[in-house]
C-alpha positions in Angstrom: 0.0 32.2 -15.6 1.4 31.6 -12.2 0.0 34.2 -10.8 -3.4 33.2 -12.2 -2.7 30.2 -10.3 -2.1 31.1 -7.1 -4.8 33.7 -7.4 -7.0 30.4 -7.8 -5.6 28.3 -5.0 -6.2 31.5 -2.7 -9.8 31.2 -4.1 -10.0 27.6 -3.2 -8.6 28.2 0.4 -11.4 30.6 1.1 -14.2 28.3 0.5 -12.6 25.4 3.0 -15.0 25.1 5.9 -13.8 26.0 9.3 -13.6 22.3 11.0 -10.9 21.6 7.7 -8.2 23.6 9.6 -6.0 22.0 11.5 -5.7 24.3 15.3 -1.4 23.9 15.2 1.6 24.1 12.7 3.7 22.7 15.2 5.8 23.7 18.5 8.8 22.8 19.7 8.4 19.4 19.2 7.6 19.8 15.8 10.8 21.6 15.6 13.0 18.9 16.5 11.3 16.7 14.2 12.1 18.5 11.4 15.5 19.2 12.3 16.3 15.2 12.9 14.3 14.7 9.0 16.5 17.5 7.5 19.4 16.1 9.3 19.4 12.6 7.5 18.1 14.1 4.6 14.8 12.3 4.7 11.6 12.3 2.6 8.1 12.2 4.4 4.5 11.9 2.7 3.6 14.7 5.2 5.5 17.1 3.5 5.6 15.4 0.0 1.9 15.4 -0.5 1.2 18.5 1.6 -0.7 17.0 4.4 -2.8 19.1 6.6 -1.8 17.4 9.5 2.0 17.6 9.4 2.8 20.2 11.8 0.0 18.5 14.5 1.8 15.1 13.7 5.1 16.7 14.0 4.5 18.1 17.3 3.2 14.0 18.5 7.0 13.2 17.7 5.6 11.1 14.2 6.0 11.2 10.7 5.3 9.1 8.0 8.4 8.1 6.2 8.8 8.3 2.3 10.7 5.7 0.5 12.4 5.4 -2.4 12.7 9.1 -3.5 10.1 11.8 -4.1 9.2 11.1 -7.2 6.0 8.9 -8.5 5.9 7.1 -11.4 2.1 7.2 -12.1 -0.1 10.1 -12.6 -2.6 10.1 -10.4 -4.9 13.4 -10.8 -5.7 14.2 -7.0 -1.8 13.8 -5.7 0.7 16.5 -5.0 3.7 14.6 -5.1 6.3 15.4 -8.2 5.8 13.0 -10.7 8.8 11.8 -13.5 7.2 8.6 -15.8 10.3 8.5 -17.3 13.5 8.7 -15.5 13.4 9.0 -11.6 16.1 8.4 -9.9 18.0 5.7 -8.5 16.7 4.6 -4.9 19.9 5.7 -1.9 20.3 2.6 -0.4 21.8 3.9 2.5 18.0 4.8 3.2 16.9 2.2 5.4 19.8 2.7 7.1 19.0 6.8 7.9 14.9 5.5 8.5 16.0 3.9 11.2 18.4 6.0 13.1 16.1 8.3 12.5 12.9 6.8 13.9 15.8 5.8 17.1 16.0 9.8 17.6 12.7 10.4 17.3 12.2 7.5 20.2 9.4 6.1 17.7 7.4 2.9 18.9 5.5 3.0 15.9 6.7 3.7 12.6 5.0 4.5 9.2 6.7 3.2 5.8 5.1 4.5 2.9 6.3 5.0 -0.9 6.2 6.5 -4.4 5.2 4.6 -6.9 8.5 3.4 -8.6 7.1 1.0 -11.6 10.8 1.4 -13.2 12.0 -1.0 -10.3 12.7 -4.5 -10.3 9.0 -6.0 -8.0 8.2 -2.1 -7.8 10.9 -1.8 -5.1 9.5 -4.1 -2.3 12.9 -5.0 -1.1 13.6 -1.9 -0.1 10.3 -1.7 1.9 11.6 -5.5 3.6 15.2 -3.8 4.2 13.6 -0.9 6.4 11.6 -3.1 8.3 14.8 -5.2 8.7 16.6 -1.9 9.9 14.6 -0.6 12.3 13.8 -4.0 14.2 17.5 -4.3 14.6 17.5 -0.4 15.9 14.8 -0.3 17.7 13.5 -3.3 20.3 9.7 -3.7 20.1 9.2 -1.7 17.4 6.2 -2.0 15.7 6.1 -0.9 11.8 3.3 -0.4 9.1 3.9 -0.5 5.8 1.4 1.6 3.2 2.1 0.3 -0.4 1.6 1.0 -3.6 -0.3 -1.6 -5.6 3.0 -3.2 -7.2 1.6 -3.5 -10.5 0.4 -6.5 -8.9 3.4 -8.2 -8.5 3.3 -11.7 -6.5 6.9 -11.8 -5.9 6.5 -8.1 -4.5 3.7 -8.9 -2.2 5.7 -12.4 -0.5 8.6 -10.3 0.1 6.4 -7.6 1.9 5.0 -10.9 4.0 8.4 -12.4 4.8 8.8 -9.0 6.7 6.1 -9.3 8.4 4.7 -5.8 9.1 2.5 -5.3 12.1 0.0 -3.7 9.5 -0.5 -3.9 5.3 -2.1 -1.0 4.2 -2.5 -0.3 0.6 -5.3 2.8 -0.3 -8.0 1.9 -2.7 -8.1 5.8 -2.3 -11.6 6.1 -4.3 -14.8 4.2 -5.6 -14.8 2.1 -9.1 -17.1 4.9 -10.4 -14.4 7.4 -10.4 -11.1 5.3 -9.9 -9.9 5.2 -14.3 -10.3 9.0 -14.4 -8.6 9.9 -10.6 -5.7 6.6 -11.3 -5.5 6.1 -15.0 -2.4 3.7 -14.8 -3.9 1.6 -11.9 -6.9 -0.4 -11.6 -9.6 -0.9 -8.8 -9.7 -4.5 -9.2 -5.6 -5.2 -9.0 -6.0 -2.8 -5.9 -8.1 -5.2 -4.6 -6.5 -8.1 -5.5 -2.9 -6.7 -3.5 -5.1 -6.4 -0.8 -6.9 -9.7 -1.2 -3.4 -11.6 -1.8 -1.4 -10.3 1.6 -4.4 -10.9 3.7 -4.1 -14.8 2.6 -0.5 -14.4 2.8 -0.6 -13.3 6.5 -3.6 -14.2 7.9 -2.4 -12.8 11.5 -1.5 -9.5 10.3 -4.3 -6.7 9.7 -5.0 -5.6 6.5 -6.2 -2.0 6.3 -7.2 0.9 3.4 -8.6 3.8 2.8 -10.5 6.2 0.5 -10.4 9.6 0.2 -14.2 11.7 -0.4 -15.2 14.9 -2.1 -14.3 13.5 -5.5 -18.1 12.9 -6.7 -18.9 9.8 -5.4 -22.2 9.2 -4.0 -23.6 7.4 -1.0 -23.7 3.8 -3.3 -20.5 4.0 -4.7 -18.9 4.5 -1.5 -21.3 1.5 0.2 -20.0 -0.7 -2.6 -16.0 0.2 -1.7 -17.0 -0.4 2.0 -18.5 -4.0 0.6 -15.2 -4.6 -1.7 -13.0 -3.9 1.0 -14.6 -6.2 3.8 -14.6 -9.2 0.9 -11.0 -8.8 0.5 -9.9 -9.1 3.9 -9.7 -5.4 4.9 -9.8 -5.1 8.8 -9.2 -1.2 9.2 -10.3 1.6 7.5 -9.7 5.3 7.1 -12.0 8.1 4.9 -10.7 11.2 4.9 -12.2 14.6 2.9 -10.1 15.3 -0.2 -8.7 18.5 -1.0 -7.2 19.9 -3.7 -3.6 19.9 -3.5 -2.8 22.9 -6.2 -5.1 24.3 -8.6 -3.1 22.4 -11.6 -4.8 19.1 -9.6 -8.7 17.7 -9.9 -11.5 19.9 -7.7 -13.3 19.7 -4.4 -16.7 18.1 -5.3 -18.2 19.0 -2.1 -16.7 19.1 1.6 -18.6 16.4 4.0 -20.0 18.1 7.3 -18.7 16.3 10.1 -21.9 14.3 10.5 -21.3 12.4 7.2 -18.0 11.4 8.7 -19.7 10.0 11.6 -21.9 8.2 9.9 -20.0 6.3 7.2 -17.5 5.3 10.4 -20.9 3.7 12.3 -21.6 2.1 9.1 -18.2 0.7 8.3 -17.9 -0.7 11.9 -21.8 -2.8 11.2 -20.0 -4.2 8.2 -17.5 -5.7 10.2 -14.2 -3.7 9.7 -12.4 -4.1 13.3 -11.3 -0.3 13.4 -12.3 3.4 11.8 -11.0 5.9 11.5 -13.2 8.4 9.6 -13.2 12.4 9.8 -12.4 15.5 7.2 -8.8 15.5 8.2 -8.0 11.7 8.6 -5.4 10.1 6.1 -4.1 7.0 6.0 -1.3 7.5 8.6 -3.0 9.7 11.2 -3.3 8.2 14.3 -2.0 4.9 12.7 -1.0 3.7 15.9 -3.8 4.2 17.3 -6.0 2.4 14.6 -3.9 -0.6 15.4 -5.4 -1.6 18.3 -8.1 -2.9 17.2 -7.0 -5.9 16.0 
C-alpha cells in the first residue's frame, strides 16, 4: 500500500504545470532560518502543511509561525497537517515566549501567527494567540504582527480577546466556495466563517480584515464571484487565491490547475469589488508576501 501511494503522488507531481514550481529551496539564508526554528523547537505552517514556498520564504528571512502544536482538531479533506480529534496535546506555554526570541533572531518586522485548530481548548486557544502578540511587542519595538485564525467555533469571547491585542491584520481563510465548503470542512461552516470575519471587523474597525480561498477544488467562475461578494459584505479588505494542490495522495484531488491568466483576472476583478489589496497567483497562500499585502490599507 505505501508504495502504491507514493507511486501515485509521483503521478500527481508529473502532471503539475511548469509556472507551479517554485525556482529555489532555499540558500544560506534559508539555512539559518531553519537552524534558529530547530533551535527553539518551533512549529511553522510552512513546513506543517507542506507549502511550496517555504524554502523561497525561508531564504526572505520569514516564516509563518504555528501555534499551539501540530496537531488539528478538525478534518479538513485538502490539509496536510496531522490531525488527532481526540487527544492532542497540551499547548507549551513557554511558546510565546520562544516566538518571540525567535522572530528577535530572525530580525523580523513583520510576523505571521497562525494555528491548528484546537476545539478541545478553553475559547479555542485565543489567549495564547493574545500572549504572542504580547511577547513579541515587548521583544521587538515596532513590530508589526498578523494573526490568521481559525474560526473559533465561533466563539465571541475568543474573538474580543483577539481584538484587545490588537493585531495589525485579522485574517481567517474562508479557504473555498459554499458549493464545496461541507464536503472540503465538514466540522466548520461557511456561514460561522463569515460571521468571525464579520464580528472582528466591527470589533476593530481600524484594523484590516483579510481572507482567502484556495482554487482547483471544482468550483466554477459563480461560486467563486459569490465568495468575492460574501467576503466584501463582511468587511474583508485583503484577499489572497492561491491554486490548490494536493498535499498526499490520501488528501482530495486537483480539479484543474488555473493558467496564470485566470489568476490575473479574478485579482482585477476582486480589486473592482472594492477589496483594498490582492494578492492572487498559483503559488500565493495566505502568508506569502503578507507584509507586503498590508500596505494597502
Amino acid at each position: 500500500m505505501k508504495g502504491d501511494r507514493s507511486l501515485k503522488t509521483t503521478i500527481n507531481r508529473r502532471k503539475k504545470p511548469h509556472w507551479l514550481k517554485m525556482p529555489t529551496m532555499g540558500n544560506h539564508s534559508a539555512g539559518e532560518v531553519r537552524k534558529i526554528l530547530s533551535r527553539m523547537d518551533l512549529n511553522t505552517v510552512c513546513d506543517e502543511a507542506r507549502c511550496p514556498n517555504r524554502g523561497y520564504c525561508y531564504q526572505r528571512g520569514t516564516a509563518t509561525f504555528l501555534l499551539l502544536g501540530s496537531t488539528c482538531t478538525r478534518n479538513c479533506a485538502y490539509c496536510a497537517i496531522e490531525k488527532n480529534v481526540s487527544s492532542p496535546p497540551l499547548p507549551d506555554p513557554s511558546e510565546p515566549a520562544r516566538i518571540a526570541e525567535a522572530s528577535a533572531a530572525m530580525k523580523l518586522t513583520y510576523v505571521v501567527l497562525t494555528s491548528v485548530t484546537r476545539d478541545d481548548l478553553p475559547h479555542g486557544g485565543a489567549e495564547h494567540f493574545a500572549e504572542t502578540v504580547s511577547e513579541l511587542r515587548k521583544a521587538i519595538e515596532g513590530v508589526r504582527v498578523e494573526v490568521l485564525t481559525p474560526d473559533f467555533a465561533g466563539d465571541e469571547t475568543a474573538l474580543r480577546t483577539i481584538a484587545r491585542c490588537r493585531p495589525d491584520v485579522f485574517n481567517h481563510n474562508l479557504e473555498t466556495v459554499r458549493r464545496l465548503f461541507p464536503a472540503l470542512r465538514p466540522i466548520a461552516s461557511y456561514d460561522q466563517s463569515l460571521h468571525v470575519l464579520k464580528r472582528f471587523s466591527e470589533m476593530s474597525p481600524g484594523i484590516p480584515t483579510k481572507s482567502g480561498i484556495m482554487v482547483g477544488l471544482g468550483e466554477n467562475e459563480s461560486d467563486v464571484v459569490e465568495t468575492l461578494h460574501d467576503l466584501r459584505k463582511n468587511g474583508v479588505s485583503l484577499l489572497t487565491i492561491g491554486q490548490y494542490l494536493q498535499p498526499t495522495s490520501d488528501h482530495i484531488p486537483v480539479s484543474r490547475y488555473l493558467e496564470p491568466g485566470e489568476f490575473v483576472h479574478w485579482e482585477e476583478t476582486a480589486l473592482e469589488m472594492g477589496f483594498a489589496g490582492v494578492a492572487s497567483g498559483a503559488l500565493v497562500r495566505s502568508s506569502f508576501h503578507a507584509d507586503i499585502l498590508a500596505e494597502n490599507k
